[in-house]
C-alpha positions in Angstrom: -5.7 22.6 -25.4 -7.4 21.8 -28.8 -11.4 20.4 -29.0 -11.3 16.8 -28.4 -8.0 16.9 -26.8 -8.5 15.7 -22.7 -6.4 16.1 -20.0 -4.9 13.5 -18.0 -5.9 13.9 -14.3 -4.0 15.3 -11.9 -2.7 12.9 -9.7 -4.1 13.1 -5.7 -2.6 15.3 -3.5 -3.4 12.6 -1.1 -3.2 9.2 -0.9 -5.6 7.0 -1.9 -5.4 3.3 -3.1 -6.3 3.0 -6.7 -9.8 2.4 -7.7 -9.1 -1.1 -9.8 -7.4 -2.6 -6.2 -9.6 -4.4 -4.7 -10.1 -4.1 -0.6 -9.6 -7.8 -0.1 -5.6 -7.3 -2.3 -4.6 -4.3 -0.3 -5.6 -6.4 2.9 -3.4 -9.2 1.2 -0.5 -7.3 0.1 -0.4 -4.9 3.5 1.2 -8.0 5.5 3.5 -9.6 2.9 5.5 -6.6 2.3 6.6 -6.9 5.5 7.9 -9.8 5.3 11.0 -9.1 2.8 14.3 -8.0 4.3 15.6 -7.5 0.6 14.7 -5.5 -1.8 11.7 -6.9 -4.1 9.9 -6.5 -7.7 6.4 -7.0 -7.9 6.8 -10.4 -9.7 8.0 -11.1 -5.8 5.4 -9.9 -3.7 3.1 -11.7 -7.2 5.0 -14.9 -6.0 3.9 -14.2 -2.5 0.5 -14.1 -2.7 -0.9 -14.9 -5.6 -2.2 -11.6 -6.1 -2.0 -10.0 -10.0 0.9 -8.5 -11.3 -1.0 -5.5 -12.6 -2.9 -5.1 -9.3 0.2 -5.4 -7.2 1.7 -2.6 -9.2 -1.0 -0.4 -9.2 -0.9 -0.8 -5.5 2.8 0.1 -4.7 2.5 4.0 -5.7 -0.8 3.8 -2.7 1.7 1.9 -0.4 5.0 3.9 -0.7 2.8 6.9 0.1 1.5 5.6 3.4 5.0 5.0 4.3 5.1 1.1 4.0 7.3 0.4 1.0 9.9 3.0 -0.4 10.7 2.6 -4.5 14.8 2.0 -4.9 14.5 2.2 -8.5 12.3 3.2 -11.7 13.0 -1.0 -12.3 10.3 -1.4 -10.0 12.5 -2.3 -6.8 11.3 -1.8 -3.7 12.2 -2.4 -0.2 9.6 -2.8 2.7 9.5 0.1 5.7 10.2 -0.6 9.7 6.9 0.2 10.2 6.0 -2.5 7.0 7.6 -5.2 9.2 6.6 -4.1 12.4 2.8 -4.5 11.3 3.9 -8.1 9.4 5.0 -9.1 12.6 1.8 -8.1 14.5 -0.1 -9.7 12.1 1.6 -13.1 12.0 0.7 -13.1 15.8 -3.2 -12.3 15.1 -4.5 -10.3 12.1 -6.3 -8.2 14.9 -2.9 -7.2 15.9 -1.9 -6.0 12.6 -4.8 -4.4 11.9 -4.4 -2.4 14.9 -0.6 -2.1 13.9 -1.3 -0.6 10.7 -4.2 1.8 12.1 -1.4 3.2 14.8 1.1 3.5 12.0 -1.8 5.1 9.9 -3.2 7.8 12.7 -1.2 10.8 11.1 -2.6 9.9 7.4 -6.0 11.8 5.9 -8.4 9.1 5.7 -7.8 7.7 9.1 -8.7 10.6 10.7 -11.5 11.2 8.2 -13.0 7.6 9.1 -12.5 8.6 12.9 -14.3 11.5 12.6 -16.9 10.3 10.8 -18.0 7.4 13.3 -17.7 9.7 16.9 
């Protein structure tokens, strides 16, 4: 590598939602992806919710890892998980329920146990 010349960082071995996605758009798009039975482009789930385009797509890549949305193609298609509609469902009946949902779908991820650790 040449002076001046920087590289571009490695991308995380684990996931981790992107640092320009807000808390309160993850918590918005969690929910909605659930709710397609067809595959969808992020001008869908944009529809949806009203959240940003850019946003939603810098979220997908954080979703698909933990297992709630799988990428069809490099066209930006995706389709939403069991376990994506399972925790829709949940949350349509009380966000409570979905939160606990997604925190039962999430025990086997990093940061859940993490967080868990860190509050016993």
């Amino acid at each position: 590598m040449t002076k001046g010349q920087h590289r571009s960082p490695e991308p995380p071995a684990k996931p981790v939602p992107h640092d320009r996605v807000t808390t309160p758009v993850l918590v918005e798009l969690i929910p909605s992806v659930g709710r397609f039975a067809e595959p969808f482009r992020v001008d869908d789930l944009h529809a949806m919710t009203g959240a940003g385009q850019w946003a939603i797509g810098l979220a997908m890549k954080f979703l698909a890892d933990c297992g709630l949305v799988r990428k069809l193609s490099g066209r930006g298609i995706y389709e939403s998980t069991r376990t994506a509609q399972e925790i829709t469902l949940a949350w349509d009946k009380d966000p409570e329920d979905g939160m606990r949902a997604l925190r039962n779908a999430w025990d086997r991820l990093w940061f859940v146990g993490g967080i868990t650790q860190a509050h016993t």
